[in-house]
C-alpha positions in Angstrom: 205.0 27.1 49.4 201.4 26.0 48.6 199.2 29.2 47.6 201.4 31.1 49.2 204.2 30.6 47.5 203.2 29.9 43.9 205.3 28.0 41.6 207.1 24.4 42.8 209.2 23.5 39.6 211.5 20.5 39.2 214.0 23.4 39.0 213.5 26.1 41.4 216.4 27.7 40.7 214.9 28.9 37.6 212.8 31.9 39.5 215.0 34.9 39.5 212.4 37.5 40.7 209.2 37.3 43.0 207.2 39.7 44.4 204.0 37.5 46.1 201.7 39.1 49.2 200.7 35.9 50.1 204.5 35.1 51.3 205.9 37.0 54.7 209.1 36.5 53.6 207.8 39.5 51.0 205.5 41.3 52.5 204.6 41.2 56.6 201.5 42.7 56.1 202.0 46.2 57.0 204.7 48.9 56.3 206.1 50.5 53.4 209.0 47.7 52.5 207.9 44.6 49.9 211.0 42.2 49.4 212.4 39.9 46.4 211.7 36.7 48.1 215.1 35.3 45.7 217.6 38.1 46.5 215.9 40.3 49.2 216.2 43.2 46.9 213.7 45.7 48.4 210.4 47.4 46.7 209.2 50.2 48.2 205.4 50.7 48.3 205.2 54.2 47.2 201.9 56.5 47.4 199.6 54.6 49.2 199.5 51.0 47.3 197.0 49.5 50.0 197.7 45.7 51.1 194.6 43.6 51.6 195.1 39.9 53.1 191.9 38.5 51.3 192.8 35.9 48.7 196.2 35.1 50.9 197.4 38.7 50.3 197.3 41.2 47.2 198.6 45.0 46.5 195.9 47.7 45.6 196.8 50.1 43.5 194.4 53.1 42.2 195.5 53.6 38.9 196.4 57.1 39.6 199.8 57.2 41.5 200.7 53.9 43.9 203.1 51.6 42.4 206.2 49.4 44.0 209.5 50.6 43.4 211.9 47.8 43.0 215.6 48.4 43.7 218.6 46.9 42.1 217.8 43.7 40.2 221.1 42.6 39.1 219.3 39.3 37.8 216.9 40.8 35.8 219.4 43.3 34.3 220.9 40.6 32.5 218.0 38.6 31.4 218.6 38.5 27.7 217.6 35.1 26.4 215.2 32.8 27.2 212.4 34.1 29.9 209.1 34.1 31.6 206.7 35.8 33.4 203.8 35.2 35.5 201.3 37.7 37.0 198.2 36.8 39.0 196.4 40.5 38.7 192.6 41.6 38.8 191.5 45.0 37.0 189.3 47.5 38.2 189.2 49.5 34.9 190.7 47.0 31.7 190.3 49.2 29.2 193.3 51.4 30.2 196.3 51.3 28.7 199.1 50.8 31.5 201.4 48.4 33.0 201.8 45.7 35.5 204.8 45.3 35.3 207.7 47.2 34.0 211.5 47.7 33.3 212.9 48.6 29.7 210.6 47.6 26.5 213.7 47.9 24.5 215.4 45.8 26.6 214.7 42.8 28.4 211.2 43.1 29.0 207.9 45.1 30.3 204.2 43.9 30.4 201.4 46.7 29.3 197.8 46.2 29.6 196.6 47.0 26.4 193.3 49.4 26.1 190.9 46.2 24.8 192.6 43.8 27.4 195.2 42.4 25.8 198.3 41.7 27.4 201.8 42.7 25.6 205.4 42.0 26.5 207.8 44.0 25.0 211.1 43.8 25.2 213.9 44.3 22.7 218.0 45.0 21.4 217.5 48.5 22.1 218.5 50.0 24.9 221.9 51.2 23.7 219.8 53.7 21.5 219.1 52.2 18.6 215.1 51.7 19.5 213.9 48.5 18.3 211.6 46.7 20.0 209.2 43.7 19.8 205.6 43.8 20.8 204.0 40.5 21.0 200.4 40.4 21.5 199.3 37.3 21.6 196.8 37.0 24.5 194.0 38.6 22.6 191.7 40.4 24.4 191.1 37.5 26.7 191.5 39.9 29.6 188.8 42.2 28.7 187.1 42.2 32.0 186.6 43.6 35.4 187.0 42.6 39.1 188.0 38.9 37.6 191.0 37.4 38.8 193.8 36.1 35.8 196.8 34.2 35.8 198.3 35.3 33.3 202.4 33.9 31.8 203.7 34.7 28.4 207.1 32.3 27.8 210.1 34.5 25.6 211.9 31.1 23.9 214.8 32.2 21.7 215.9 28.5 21.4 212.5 27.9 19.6 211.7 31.5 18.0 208.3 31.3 20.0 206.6 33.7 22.2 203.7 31.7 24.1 200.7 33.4 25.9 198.8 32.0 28.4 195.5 32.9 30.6 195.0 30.4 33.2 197.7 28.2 32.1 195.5 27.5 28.7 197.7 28.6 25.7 195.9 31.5 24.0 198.6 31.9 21.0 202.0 31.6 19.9 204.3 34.3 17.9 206.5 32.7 15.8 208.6 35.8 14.9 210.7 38.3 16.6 211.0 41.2 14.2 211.6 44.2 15.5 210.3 47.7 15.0 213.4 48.3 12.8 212.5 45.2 11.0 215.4 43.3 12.1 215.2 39.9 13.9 215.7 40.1 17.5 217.5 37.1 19.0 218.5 38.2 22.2 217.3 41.1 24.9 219.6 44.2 25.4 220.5 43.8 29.1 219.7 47.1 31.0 219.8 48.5 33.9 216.6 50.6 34.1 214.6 50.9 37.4 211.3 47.7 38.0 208.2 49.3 38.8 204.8 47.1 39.3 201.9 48.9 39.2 203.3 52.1 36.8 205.3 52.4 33.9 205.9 54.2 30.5 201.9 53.6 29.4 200.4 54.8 32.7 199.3 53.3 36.4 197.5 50.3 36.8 194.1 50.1 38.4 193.5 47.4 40.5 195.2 44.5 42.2 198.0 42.3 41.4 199.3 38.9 44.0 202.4 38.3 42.6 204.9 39.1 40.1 207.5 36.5 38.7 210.5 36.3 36.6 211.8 32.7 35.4 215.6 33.0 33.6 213.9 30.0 31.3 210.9 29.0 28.6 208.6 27.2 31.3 207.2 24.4 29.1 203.3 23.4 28.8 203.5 21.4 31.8 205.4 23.7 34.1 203.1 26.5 33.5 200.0 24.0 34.1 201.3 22.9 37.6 202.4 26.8 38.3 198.8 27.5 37.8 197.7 24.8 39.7 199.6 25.4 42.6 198.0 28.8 43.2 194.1 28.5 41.5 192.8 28.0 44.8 193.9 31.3 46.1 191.4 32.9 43.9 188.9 30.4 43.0 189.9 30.0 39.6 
């Protein structure tokens, strides 16, 4: 798909979830309807989230109430093992705590921008109540800046106990632990089927704009995450 499309893995199949501008298969430029470019499960572009085509095509979003509203994502309900995701987002205000992208983060996974400009992906066994959760921050505050553009991945592998973080597919850090908030070692996701919203969640709206959203079912390696990045730098002059 070139920089419109992002990602061209050996294994395509692995992309479960995509959101991108840049694609009309997503987004036609205009209207209130944003698609899943894998299942055609509609987002609805609620409160004003303003479209922009610079940079092949980006959602604005004023921190205050816009968001996408993502319907049924049977897929992404059941994502329990290994995962990844991959946002390419630019902040107005960092230093805010809020999300890019979120589901359940005691289930299988939502992505908060943490108030020094960190990035965290939390996701956890407990959505049937008991609470636990895991909160791996491994990106440092790598992302402390304004009106930059980031590619930003962070790779959930179970099969390996790692959680990898990545900024520009360079890898920041690696957790080598999943305990939970209960203390207990988390070894797979609770699937769930709790609403996607990108742009808002539980920590608060985000301010600024975000190209894509995507959701592998696997642990991209070192190399895929390279030639992901690759694929799209040129979008955004990185």
């Amino acid at each position: 798909m070139g920089v419109s499309g992002g990602a061209k893995l050996s294994k395509p199949s692995n992309l479960i979830f995509c959101y991108d501008a840049a694609n009309p298969k997503s987004y036609a430029g205009s209207g209130t309807t944003a698609y899943d470019v894998i299942q055609q499960v509609v987002a609805t572009v609620t409160n004003g989230a303003t479209y922009s085509a610079n940079n092949a095509g980006y959602f604005d979003f004023d921190g205050s109430n816009d968001y996408l509203a993502v319907g049924d994502t049977p897929l992404v309900d059941n994502l329990t093992g290994d995962a990844t995701w991959e946002v390419l987002f630019k902040s107005d205000v960092h230093n805010v705590r809020c999300n890019v992208y979120n589901k359940n983060y005691g289930g299988t996974g939502t992505i908060t921008n943490e108030t020094n400009g960190s990035m965290t992906l939390y996701f956890g066994d407990g959505a049937d109540g008991e609470g636990a959760y895991y909160g791996g921050t491994g990106a440092g505050a790598h992302y402390a800046d304004d009106d930059t553009w980031h590619h930003y991945t962070v790779v959930r592998d179970f099969t390996n106990t790692q959680q990898r973080h990545y900024k520009n597919a360079e890898l920041k850090s690696t957790d080598t632990s999943f305990a939970s908030t209960n203390s207990q070692t988390i070894t797979v996701a609770d699937a769930d089927t709790s609403n996607i919203t990108i742009g808002k969640g539980y920590a608060g709206h985000f301010n600024g704009q975000i190209a894509f959203v995507k959701i592998y079912d696997t642990a991209l390696t070192n190399a895929e995450v390279a030639q992901s990045f690759n694929n799209i730098r040129g979008r955004v002059g990185l």
